[in-house]
C-alpha positions as CSV (number, residue, x, y, z in Angstrom):
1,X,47.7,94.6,14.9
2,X,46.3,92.0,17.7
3,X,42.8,92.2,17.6
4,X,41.4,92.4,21.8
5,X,39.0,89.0,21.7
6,X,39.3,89.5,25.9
7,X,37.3,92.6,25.8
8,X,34.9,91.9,23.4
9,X,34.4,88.2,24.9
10,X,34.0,90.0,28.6
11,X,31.2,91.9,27.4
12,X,29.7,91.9,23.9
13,X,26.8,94.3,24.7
14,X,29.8,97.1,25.2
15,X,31.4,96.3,21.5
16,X,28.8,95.2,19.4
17,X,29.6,95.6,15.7
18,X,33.5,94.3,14.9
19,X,34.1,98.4,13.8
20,X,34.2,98.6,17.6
21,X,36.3,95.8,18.1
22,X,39.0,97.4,15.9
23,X,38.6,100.7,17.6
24,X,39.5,99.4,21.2
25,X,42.3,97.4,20.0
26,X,43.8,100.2,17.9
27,X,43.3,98.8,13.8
28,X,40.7,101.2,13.0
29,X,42.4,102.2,9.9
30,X,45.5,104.3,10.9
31,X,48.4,103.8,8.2
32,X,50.8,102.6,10.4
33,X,48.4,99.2,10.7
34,X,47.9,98.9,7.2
35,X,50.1,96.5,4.7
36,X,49.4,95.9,1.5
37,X,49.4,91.9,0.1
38,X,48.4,89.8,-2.3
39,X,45.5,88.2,-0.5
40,X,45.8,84.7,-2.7
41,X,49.3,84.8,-2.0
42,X,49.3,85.6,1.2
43,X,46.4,83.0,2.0
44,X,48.7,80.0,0.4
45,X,51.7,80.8,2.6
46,X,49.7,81.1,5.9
47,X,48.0,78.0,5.1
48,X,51.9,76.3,4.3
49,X,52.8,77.6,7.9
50,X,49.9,76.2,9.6
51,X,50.1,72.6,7.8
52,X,54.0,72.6,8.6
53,X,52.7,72.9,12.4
54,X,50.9,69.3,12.5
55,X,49.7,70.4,15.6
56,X,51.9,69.3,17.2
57,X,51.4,71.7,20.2
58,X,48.3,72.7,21.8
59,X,49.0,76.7,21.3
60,X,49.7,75.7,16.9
61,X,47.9,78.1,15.4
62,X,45.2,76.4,13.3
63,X,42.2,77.8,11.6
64,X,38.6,77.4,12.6
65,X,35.9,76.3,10.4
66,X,32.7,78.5,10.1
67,X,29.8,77.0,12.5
68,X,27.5,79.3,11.3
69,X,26.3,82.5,9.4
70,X,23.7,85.0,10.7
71,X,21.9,87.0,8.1
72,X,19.7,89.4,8.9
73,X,16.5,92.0,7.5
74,X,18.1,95.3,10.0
75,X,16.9,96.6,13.1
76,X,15.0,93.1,14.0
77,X,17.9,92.0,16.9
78,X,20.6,90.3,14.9
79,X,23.4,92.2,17.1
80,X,20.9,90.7,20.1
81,X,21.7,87.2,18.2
82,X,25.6,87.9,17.5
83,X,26.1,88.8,21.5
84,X,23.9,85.5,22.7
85,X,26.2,83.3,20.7
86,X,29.3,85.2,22.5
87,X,27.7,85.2,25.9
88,X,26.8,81.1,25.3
89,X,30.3,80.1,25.7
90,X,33.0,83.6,25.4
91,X,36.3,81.2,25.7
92,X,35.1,78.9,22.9
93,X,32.9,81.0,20.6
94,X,34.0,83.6,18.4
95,X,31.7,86.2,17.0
96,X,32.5,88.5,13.9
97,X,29.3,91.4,13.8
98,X,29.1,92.8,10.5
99,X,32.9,93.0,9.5
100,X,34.0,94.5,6.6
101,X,36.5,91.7,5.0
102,X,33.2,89.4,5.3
103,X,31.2,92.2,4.0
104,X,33.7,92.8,0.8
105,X,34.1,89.0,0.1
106,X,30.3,88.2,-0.5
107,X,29.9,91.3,-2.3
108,X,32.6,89.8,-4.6
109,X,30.4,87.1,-5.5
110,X,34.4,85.0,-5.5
111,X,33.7,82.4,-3.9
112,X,37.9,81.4,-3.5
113,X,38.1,85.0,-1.9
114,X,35.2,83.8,0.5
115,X,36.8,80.9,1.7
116,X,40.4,82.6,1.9
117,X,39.1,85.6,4.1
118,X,37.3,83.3,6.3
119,X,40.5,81.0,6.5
120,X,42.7,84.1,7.4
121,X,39.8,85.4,10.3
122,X,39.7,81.7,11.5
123,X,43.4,81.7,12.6
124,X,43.7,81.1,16.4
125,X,46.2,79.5,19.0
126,X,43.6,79.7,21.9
127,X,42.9,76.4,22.9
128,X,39.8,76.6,24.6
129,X,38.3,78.7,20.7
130,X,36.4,75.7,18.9
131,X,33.4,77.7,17.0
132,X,33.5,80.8,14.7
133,X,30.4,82.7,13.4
134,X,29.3,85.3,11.4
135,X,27.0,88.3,11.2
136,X,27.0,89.5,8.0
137,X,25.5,92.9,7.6
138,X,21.4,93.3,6.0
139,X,22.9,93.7,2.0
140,X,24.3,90.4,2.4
141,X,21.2,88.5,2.9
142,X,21.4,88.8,-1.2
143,X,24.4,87.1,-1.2
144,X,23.4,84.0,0.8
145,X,23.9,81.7,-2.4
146,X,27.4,82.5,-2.1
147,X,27.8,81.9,1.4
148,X,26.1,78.6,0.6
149,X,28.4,77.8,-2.4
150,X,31.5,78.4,-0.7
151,X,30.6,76.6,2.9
152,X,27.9,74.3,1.7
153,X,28.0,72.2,5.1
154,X,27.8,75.0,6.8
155,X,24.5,76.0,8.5
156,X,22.5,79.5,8.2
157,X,19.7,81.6,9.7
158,X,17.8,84.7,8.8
159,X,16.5,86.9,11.6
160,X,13.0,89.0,10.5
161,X,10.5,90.5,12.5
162,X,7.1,91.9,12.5
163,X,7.0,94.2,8.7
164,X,5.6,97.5,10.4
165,X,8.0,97.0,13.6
166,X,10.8,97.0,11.3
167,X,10.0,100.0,9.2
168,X,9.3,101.7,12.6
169,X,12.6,101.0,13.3
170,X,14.1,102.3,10.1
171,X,11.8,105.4,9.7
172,X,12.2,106.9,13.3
173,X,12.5,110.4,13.4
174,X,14.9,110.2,16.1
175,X,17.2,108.0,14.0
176,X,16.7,109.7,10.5
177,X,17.5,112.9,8.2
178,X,15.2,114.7,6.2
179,X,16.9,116.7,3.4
180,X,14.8,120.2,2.1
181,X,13.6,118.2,-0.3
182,X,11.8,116.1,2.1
183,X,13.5,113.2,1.6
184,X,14.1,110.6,4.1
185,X,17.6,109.8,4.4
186,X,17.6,106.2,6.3
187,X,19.5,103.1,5.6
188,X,16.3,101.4,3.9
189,X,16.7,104.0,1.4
190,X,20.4,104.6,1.0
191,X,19.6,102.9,-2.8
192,X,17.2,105.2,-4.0
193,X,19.8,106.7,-6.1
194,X,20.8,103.4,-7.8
195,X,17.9,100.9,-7.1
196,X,19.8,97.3,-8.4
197,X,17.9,94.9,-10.4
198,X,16.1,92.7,-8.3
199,X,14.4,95.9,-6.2
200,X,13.3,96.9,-9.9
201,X,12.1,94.1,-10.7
202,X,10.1,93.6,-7.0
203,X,8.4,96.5,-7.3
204,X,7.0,95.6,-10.9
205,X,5.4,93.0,-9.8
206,X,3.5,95.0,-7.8
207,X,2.2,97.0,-11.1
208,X,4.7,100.1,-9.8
209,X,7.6,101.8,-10.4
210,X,10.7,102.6,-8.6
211,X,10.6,106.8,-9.3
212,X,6.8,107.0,-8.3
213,X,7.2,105.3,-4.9
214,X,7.5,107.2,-1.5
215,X,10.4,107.0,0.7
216,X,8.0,104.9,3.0
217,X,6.6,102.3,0.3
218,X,10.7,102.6,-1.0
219,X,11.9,101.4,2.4
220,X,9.6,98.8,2.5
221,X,10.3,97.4,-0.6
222,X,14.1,97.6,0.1
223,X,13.1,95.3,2.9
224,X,11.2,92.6,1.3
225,X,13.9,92.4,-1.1
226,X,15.5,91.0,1.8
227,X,13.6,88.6,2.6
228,X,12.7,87.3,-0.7
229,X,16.1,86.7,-1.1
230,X,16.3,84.7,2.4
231,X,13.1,83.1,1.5
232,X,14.5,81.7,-2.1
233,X,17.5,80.1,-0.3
234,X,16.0,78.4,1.8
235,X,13.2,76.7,-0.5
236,X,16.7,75.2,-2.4
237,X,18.6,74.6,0.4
């Protein structure tokens, strides 16, 4: 399935997360664009085919090196970020916002799968392509370290904003369910039911648990953990 760069490239504001990409150019999912490989397997062949090549035309495929990852709290203007860096220069730069394959292979915490999905999303025969970047979705802002062990050269920002702003954002009634219970069903609390480690251990340093917190004060320290993590990257990196 051919993804359409064209549209995306003609106006990023109109297609701005890479689901959307894959809906206009017909790979959102159906089974009749879906083949099962082995992805280390596969990953050694394509990389056979595009070394027997040499180049030695200028429409070879090759694969394109990441320039740059953009990390992000949520809801501060990352997708604002990812459509300035198409908008820049659309026939050289290409922008992947929040894909899944990305997504999956930082979650992996592989660091060969990393570099083996961005390989495979780097392929191109367009001349005039010469930069790749990506927009990882808010989770993987705890996953930085693995970005950074698996491109090490390769350069990162994290986009924040204003605290309350944010959680403005997040907590709008417009944009939110409340359940009977009076829960607050947002995506700064989607891990109230299974709070990982590093949220626990945020919110006892505040003298506080995770089961006596509000949805608000939860959100907010969903959101921190964030940018802690951001924050400890870049003191080492």
């Amino acid at each position: 399935c051919k993804l359409d760069w064209d549209a995306y490239k003609k106006d990023p504001p109109s297609l701005p997360m890479f689901r959307f990409l894959l809906q206009k150019s017909g790979c959102d999912g159906r089974k009749k664009n879906q083949v099962v490989v082995d992805l280390e397997d596969i990953t050694e062949k394509t990389k056979a085919y595009d070394n027997s090549l040499k180049l030695q035309n200028k429409r070879d495929v090759r694969s394109m090196d990441p320039t740059g990852f953009v990390f992000h709290e949520s809801r501060v203007g990352s997708t604002l970020v990812a459509n300035s860096l198409t908008a820049m220069n659309p026939s050289a730069n290409r922008v992947y916002s929040e894909a899944n394959p990305i997504n999956s292979a930082l979650k992996s915490d592989n660091i060969q799968l990393l570099r083996d999905v961005v390989y495979l999303m780097g392929r191109t025969n367009r001349v005039e392509e010469e930069h790749m970047f990506f927009k990882v979705s808010s989770i993987g802002s705890k996953r930085i370290s693995v970005m950074r062990e698996a491109f090490p050269e390769t350069p990162w920002i994290f986009v924040y904003r204003e605290p309350v702003q944010t959680m403005m954002s997040h907590l709008d009634p417009a944009k939110v369910n409340v359940q009977k219970n009076g829960r607050i069903q947002a995506v700064c609390t989607r891990a109230r039911h299974a709070p990982p480690p590093d949220l626990h251990a945020l919110v006892k340093q505040q003298g506080r648990r995770i089961d006596e917190l509000s949805d608000q004060e939860f959100c907010a320290a969903h959101l921190a953990s964030l940018c802690e993590s951001a924050l400890r990257e870049l003191k080492i990196s």
